[in-house]
PDB file with SEQRES, HELIX, SHEET and CRYST1 records, atoms N, CA, C and O in Angstrom:
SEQRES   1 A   76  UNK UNK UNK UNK UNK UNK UNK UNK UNK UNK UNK UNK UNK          
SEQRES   2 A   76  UNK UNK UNK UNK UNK UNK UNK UNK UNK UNK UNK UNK UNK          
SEQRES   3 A   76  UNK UNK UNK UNK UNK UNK UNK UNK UNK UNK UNK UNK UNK          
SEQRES   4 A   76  UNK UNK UNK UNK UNK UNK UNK UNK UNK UNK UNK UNK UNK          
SEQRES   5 A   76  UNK UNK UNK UNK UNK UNK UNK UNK UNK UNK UNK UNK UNK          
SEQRES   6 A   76  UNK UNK UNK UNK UNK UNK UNK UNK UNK UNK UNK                  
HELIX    1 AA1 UNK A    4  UNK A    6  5                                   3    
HELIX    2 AA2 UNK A    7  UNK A   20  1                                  14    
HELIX    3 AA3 UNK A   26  UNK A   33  1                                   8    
HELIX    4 AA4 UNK A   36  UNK A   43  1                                   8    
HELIX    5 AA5 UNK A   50  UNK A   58  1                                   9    
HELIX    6 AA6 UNK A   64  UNK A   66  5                                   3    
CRYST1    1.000    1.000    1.000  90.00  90.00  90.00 P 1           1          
ATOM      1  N   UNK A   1       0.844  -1.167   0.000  1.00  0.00           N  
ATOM      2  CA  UNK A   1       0.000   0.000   0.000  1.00  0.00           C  
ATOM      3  C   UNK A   1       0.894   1.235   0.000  1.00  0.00           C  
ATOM      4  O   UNK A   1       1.947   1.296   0.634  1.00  0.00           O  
ATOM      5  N   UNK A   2       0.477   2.061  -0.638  1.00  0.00           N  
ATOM      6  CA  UNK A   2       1.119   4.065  -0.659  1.00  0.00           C  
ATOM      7  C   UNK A   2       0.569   4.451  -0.560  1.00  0.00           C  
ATOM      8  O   UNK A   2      -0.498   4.459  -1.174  1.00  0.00           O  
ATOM      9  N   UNK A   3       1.244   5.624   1.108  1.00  0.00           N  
ATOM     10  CA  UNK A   3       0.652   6.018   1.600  1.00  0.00           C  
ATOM     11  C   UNK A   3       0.798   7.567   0.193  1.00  0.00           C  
ATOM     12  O   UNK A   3       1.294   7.490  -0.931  1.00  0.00           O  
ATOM     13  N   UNK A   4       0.066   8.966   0.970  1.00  0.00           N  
ATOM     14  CA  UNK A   4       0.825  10.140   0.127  1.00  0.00           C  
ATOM     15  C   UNK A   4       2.150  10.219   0.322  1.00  0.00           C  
ATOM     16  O   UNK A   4       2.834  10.323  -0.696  1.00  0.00           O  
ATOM     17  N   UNK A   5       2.704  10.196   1.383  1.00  0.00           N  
ATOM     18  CA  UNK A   5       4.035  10.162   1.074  1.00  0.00           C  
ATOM     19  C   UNK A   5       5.400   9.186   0.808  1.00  0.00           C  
ATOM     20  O   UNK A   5       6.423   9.000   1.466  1.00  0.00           O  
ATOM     21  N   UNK A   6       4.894   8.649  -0.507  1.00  0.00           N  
ATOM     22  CA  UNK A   6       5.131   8.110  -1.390  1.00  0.00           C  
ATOM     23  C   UNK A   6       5.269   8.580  -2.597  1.00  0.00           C  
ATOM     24  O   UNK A   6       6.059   8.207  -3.464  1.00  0.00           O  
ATOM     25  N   UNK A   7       4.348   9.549  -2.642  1.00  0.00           N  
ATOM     26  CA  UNK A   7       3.675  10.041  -3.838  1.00  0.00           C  
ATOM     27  C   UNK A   7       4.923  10.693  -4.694  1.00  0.00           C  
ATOM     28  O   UNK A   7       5.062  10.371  -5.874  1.00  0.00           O  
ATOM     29  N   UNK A   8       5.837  11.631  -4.054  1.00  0.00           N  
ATOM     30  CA  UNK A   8       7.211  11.891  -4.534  1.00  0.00           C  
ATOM     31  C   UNK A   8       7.816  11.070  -5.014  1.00  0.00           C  
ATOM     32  O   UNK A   8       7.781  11.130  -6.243  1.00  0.00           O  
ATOM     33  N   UNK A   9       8.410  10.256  -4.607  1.00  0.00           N  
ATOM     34  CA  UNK A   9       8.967   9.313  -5.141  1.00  0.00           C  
ATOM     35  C   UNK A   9       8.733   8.270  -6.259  1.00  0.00           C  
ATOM     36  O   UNK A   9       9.491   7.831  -7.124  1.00  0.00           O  
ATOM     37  N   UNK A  10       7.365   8.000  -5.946  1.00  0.00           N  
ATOM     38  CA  UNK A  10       6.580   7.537  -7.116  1.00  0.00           C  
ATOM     39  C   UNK A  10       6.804   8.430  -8.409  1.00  0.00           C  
ATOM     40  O   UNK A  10       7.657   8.000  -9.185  1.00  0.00           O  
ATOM     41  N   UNK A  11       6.233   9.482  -8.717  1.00  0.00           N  
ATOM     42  CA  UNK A  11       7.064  10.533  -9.799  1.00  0.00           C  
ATOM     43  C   UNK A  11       8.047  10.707  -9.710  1.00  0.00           C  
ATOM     44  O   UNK A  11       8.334  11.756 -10.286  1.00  0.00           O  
ATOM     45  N   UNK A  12       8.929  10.206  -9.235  1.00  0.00           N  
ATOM     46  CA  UNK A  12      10.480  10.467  -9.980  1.00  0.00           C  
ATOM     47  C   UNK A  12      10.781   9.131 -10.502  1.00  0.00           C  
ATOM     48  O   UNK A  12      11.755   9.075 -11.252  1.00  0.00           O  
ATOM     49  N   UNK A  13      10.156   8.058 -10.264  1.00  0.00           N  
ATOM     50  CA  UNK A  13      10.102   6.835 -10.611  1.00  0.00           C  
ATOM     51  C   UNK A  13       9.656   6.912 -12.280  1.00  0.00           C  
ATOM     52  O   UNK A  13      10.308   6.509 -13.243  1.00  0.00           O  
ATOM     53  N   UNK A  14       8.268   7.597 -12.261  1.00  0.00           N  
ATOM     54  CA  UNK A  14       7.627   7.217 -13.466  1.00  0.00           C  
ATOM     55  C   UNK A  14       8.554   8.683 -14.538  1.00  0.00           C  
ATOM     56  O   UNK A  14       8.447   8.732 -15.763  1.00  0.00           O  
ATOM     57  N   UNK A  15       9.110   9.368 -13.986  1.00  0.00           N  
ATOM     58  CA  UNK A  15       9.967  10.719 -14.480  1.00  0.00           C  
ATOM     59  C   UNK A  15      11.583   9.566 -15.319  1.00  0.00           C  
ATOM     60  O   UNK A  15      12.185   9.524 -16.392  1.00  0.00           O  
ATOM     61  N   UNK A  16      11.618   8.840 -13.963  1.00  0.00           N  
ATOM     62  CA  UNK A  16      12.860   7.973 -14.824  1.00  0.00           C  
ATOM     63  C   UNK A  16      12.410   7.378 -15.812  1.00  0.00           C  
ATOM     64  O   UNK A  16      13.110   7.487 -16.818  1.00  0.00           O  
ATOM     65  N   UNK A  17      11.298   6.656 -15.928  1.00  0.00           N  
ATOM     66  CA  UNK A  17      10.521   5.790 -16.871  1.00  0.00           C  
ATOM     67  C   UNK A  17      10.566   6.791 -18.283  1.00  0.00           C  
ATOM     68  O   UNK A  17      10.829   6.355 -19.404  1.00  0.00           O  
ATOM     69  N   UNK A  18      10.321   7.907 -18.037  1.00  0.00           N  
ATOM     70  CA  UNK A  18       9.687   8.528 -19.410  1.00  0.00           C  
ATOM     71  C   UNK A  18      11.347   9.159 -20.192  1.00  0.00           C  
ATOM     72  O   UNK A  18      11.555   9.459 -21.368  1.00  0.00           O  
ATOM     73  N   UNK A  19      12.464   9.192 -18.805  1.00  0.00           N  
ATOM     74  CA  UNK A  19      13.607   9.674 -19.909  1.00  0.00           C  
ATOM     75  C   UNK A  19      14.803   8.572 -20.193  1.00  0.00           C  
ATOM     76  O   UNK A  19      15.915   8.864 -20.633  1.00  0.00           O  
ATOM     77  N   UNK A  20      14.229   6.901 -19.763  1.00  0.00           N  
ATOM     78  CA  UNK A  20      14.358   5.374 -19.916  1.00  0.00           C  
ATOM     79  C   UNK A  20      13.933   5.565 -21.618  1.00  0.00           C  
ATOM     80  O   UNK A  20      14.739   5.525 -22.548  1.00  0.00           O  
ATOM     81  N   UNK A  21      12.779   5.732 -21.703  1.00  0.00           N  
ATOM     82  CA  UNK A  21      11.975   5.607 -22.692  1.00  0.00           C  
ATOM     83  C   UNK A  21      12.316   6.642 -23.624  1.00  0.00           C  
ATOM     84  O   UNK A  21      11.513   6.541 -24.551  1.00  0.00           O  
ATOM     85  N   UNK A  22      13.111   7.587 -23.837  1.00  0.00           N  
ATOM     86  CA  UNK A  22      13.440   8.447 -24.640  1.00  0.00           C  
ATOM     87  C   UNK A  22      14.980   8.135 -25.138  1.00  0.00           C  
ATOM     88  O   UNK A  22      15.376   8.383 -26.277  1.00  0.00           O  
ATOM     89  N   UNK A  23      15.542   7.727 -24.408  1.00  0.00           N  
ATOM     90  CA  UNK A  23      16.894   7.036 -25.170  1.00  0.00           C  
ATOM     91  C   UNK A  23      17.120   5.313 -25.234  1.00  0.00           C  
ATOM     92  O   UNK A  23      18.164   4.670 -25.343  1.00  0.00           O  
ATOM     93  N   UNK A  24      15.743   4.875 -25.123  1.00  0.00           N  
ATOM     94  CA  UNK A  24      15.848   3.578 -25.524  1.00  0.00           C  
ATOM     95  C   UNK A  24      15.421   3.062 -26.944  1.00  0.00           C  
ATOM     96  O   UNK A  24      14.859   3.892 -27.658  1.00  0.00           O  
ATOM     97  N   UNK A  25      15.617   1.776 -27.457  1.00  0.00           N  
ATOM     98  CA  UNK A  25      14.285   1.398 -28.143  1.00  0.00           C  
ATOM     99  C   UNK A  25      13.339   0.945 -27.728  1.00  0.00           C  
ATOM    100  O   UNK A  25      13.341   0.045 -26.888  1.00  0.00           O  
ATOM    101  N   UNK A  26      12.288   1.477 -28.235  1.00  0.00           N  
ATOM    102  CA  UNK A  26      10.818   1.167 -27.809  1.00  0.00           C  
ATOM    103  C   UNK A  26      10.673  -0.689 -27.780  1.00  0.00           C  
ATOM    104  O   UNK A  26      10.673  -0.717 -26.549  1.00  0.00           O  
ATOM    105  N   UNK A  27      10.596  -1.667 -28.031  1.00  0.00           N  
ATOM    106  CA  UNK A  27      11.058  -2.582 -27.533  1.00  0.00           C  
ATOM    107  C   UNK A  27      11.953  -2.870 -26.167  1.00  0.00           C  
ATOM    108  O   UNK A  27      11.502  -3.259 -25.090  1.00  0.00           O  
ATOM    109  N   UNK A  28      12.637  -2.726 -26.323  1.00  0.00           N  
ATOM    110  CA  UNK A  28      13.744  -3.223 -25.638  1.00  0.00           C  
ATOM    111  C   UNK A  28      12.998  -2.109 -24.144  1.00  0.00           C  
ATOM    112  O   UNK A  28      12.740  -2.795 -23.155  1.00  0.00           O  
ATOM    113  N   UNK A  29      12.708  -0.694 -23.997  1.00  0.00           N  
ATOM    114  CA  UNK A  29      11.874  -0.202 -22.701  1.00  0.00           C  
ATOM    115  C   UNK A  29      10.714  -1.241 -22.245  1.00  0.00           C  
ATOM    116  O   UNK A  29      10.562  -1.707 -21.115  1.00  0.00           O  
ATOM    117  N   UNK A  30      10.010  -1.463 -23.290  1.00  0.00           N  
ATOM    118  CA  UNK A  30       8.656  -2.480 -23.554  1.00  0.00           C  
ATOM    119  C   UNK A  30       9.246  -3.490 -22.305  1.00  0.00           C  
ATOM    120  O   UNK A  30       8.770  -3.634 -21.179  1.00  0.00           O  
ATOM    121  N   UNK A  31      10.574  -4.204 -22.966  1.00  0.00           N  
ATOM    122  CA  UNK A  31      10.946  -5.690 -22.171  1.00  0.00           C  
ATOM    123  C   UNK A  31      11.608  -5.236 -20.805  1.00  0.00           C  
ATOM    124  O   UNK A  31      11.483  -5.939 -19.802  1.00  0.00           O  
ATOM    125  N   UNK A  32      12.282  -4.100 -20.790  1.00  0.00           N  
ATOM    126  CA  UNK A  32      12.610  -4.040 -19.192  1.00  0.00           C  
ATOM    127  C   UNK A  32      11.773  -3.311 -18.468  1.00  0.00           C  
ATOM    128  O   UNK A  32      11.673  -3.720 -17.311  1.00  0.00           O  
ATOM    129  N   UNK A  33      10.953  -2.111 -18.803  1.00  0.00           N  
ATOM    130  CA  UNK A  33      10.281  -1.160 -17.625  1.00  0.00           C  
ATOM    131  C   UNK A  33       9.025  -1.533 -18.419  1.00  0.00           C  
ATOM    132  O   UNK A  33       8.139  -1.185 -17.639  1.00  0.00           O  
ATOM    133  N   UNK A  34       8.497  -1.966 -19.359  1.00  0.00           N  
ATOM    134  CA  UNK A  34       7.464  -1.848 -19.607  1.00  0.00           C  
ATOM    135  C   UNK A  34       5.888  -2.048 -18.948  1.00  0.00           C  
ATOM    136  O   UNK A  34       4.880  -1.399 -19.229  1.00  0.00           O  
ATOM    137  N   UNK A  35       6.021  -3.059 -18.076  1.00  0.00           N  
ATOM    138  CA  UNK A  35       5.213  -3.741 -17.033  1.00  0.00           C  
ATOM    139  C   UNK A  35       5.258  -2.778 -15.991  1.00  0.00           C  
ATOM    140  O   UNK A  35       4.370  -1.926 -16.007  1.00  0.00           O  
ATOM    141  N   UNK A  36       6.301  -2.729 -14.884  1.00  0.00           N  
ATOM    142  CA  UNK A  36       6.075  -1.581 -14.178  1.00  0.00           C  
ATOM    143  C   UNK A  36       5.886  -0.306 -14.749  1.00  0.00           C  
ATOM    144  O   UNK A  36       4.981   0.122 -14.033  1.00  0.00           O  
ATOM    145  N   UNK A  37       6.162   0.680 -15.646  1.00  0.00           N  
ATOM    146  CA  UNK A  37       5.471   1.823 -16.087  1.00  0.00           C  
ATOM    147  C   UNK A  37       4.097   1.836 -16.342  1.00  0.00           C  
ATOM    148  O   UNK A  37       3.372   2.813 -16.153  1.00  0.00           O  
ATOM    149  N   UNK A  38       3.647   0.468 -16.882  1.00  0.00           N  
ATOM    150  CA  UNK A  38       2.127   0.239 -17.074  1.00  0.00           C  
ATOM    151  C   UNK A  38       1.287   0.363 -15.626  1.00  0.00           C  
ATOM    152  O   UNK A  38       0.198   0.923 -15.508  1.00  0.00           O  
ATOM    153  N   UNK A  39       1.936  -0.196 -14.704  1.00  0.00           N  
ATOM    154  CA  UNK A  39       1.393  -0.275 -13.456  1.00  0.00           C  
ATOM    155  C   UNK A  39       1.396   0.655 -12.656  1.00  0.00           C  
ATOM    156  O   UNK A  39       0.477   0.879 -11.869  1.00  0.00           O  
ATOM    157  N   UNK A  40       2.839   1.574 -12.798  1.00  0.00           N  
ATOM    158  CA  UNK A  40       2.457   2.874 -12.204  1.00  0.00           C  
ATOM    159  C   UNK A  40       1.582   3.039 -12.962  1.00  0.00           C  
ATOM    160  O   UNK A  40       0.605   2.323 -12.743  1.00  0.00           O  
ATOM    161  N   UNK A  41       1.503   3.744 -13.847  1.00  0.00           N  
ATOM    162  CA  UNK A  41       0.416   4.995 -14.397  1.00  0.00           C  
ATOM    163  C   UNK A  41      -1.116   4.330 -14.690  1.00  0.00           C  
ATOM    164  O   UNK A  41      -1.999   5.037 -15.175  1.00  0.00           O  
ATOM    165  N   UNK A  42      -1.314   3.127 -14.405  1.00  0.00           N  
ATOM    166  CA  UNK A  42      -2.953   2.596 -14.756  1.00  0.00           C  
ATOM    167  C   UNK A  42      -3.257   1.967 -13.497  1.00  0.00           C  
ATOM    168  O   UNK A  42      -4.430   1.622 -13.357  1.00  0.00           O  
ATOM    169  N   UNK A  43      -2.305   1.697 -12.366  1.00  0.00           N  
ATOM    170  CA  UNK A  43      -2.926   1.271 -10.913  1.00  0.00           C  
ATOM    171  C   UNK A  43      -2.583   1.692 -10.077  1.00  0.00           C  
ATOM    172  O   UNK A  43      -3.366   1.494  -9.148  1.00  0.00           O  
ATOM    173  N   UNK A  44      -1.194   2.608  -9.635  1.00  0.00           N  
ATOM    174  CA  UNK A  44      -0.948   3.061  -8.619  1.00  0.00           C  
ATOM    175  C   UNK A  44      -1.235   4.186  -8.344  1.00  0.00           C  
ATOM    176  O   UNK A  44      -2.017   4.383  -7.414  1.00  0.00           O  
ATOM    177  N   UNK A  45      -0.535   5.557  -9.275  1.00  0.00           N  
ATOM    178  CA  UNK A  45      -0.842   6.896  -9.052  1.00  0.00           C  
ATOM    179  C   UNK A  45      -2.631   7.226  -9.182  1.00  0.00           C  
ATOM    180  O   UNK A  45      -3.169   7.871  -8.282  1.00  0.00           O  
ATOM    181  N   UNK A  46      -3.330   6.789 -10.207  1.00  0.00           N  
ATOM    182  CA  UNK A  46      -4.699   6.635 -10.051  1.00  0.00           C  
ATOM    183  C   UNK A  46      -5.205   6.668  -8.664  1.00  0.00           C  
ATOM    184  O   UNK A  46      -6.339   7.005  -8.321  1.00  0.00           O  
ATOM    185  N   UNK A  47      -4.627   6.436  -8.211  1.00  0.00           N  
ATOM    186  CA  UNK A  47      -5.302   6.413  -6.509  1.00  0.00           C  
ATOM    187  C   UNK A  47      -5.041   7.289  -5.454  1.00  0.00           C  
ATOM    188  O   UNK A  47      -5.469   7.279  -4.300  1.00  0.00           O  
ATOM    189  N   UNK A  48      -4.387   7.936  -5.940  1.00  0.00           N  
ATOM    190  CA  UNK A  48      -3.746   9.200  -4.851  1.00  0.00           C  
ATOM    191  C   UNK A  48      -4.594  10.647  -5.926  1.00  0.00           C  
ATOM    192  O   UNK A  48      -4.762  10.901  -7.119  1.00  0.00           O  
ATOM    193  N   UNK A  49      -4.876  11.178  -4.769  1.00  0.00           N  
ATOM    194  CA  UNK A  49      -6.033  12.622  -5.233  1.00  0.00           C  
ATOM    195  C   UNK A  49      -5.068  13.640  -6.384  1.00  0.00           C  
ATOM    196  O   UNK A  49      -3.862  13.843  -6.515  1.00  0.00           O  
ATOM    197  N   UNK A  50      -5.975  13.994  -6.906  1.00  0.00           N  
ATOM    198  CA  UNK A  50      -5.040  14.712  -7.936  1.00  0.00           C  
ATOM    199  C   UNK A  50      -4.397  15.832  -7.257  1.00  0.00           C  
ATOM    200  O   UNK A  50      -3.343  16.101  -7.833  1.00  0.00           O  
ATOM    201  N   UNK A  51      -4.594  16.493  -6.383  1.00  0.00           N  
ATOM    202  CA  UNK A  51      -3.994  17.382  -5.360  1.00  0.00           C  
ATOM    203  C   UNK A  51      -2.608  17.336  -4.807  1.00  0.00           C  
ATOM    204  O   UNK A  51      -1.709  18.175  -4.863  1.00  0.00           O  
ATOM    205  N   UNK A  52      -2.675  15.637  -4.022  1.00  0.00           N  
ATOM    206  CA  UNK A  52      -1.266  15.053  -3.582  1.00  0.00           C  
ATOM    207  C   UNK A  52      -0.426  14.751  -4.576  1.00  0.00           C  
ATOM    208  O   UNK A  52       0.781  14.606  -4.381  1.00  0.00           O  
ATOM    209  N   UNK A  53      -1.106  14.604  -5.971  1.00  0.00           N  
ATOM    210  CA  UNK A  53      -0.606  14.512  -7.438  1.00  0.00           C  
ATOM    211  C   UNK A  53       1.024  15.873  -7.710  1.00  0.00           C  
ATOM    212  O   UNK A  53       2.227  15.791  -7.958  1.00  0.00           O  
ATOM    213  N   UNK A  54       0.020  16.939  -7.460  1.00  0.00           N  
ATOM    214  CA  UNK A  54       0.111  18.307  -8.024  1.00  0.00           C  
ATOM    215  C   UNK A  54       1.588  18.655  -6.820  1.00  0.00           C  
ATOM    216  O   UNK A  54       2.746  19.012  -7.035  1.00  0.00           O  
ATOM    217  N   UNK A  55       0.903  18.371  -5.687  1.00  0.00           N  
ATOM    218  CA  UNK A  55       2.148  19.039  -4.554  1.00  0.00           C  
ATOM    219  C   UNK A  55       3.366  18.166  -5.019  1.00  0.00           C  
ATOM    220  O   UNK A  55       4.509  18.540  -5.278  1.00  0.00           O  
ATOM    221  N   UNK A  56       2.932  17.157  -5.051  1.00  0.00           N  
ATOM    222  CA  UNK A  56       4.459  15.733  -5.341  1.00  0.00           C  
ATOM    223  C   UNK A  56       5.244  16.461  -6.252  1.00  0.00           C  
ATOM    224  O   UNK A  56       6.334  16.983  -6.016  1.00  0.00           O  
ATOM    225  N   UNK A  57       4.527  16.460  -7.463  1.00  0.00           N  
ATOM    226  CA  UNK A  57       5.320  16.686  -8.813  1.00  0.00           C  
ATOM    227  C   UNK A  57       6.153  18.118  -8.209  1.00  0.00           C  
ATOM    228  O   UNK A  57       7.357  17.950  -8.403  1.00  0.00           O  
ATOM    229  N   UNK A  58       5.939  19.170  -7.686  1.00  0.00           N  
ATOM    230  CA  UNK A  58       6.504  20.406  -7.432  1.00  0.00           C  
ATOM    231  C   UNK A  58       8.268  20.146  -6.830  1.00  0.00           C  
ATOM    232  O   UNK A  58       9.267  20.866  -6.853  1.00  0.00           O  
ATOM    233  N   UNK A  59       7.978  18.665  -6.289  1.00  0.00           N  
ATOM    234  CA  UNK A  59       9.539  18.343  -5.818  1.00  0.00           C  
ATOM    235  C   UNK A  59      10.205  17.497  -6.643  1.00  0.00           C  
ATOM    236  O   UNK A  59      11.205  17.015  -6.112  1.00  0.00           O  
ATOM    237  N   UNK A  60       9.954  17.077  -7.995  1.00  0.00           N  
ATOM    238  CA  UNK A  60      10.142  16.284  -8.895  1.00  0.00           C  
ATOM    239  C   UNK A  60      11.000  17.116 -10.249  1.00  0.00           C  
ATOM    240  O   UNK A  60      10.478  17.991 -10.940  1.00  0.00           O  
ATOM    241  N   UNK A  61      12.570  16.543 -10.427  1.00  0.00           N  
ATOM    242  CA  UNK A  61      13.293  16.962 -10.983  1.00  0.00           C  
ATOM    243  C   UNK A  61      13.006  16.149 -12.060  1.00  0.00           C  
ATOM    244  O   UNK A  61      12.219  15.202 -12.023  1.00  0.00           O  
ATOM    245  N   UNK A  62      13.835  16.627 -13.316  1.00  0.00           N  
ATOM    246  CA  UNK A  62      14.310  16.054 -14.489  1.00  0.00           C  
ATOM    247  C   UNK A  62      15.597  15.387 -14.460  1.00  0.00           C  
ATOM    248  O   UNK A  62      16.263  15.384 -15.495  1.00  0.00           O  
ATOM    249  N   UNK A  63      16.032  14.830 -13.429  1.00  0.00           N  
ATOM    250  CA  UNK A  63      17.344  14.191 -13.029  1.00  0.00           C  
ATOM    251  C   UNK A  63      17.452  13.211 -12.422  1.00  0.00           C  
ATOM    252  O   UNK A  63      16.665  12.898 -11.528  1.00  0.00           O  
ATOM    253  N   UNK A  64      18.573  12.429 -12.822  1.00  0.00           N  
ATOM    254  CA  UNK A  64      18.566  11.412 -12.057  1.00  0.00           C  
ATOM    255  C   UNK A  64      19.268  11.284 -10.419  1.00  0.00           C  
ATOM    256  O   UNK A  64      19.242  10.186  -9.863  1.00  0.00           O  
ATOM    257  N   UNK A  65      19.836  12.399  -9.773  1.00  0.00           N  
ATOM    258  CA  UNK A  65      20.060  12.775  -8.585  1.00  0.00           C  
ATOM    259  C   UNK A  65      19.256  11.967  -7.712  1.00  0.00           C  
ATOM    260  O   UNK A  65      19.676  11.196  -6.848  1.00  0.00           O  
ATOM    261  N   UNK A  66      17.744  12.276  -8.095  1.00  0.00           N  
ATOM    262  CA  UNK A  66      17.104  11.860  -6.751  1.00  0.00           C  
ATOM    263  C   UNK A  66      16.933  10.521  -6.675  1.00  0.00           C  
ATOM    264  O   UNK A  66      15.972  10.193  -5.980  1.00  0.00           O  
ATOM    265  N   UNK A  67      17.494   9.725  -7.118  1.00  0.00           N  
ATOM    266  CA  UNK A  67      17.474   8.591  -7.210  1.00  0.00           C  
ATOM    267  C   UNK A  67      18.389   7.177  -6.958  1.00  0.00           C  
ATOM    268  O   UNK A  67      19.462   7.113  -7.559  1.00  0.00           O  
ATOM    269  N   UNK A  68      18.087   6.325  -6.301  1.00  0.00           N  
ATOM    270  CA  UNK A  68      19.419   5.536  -5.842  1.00  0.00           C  
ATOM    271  C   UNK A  68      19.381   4.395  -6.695  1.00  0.00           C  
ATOM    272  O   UNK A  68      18.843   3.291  -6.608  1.00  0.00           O  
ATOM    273  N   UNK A  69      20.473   5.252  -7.989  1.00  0.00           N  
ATOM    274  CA  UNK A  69      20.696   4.026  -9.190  1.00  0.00           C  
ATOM    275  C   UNK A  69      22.328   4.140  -8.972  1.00  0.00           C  
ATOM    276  O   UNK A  69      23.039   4.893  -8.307  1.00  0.00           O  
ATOM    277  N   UNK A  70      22.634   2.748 -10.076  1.00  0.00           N  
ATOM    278  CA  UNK A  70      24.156   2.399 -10.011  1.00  0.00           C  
ATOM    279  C   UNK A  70      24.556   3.389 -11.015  1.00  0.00           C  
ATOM    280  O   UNK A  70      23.663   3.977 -11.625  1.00  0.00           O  
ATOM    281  N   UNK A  71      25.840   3.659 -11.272  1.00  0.00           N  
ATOM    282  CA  UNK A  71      26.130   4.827 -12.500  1.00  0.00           C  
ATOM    283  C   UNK A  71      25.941   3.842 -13.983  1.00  0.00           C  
ATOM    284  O   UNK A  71      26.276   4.369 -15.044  1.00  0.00           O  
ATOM    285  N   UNK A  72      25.550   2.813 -13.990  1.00  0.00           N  
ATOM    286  CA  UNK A  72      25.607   1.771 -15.349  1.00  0.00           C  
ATOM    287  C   UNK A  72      24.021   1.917 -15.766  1.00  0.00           C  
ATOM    288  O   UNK A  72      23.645   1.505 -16.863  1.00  0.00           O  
ATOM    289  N   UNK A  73      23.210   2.457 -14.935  1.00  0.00           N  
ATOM    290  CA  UNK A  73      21.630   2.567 -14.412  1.00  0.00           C  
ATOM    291  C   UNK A  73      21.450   4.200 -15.226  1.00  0.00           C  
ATOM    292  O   UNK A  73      20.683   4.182 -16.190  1.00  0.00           O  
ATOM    293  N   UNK A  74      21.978   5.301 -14.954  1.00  0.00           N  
ATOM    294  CA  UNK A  74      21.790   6.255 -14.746  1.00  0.00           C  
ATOM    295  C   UNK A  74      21.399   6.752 -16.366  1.00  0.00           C  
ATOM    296  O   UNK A  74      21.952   6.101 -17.253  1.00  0.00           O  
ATOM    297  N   UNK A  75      20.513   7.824 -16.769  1.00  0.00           N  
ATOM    298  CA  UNK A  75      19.964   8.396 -18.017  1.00  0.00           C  
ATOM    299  C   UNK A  75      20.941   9.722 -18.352  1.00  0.00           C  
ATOM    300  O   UNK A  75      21.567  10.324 -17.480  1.00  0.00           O  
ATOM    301  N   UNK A  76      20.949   9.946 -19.291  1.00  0.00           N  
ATOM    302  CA  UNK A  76      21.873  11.126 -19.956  1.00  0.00           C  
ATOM    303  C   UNK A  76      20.795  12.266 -20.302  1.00  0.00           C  
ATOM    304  O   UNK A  76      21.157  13.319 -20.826  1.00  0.00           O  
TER     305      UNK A  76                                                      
END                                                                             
């Protein structure tokens, strides 16, 4: 279960997903994040008010900083 404060983190999750998906091939995103990106955005965030939506995203970078990946992990 997620609680709201989650909700941050959750968008920087689906924020990695979308710049995963911009220097990948569409396949090859499909076979590694494809399942979880589906699941964030059609079962998880769906459930948190669009409000706790709105405040989250305000702490949500375009970087991979906030995030605890390996440097072999990390997006350009």
């Amino acid at each position: 279960m997620f609680a709201p404060r989650h909700a941050p983190n959750l968008l920087r999750l689906k924020a990695f997903f979308a710049r995963q998906f911009r220097q990948m091939p569409t396949a090859q995103f499909m076979a590694v994040f494809g399942a979880y990106a589906d699941r964030l955005d059609q079962d998880i965030l769906p459930r948190f008010a669009p409000a706790v939506l709105a405040s989250a995203a305000s702490g949500v970078r375009e970087h991979d900083d906030e995030l605890p990946l390996r440097p072999e992990e990390g997006t350009t």
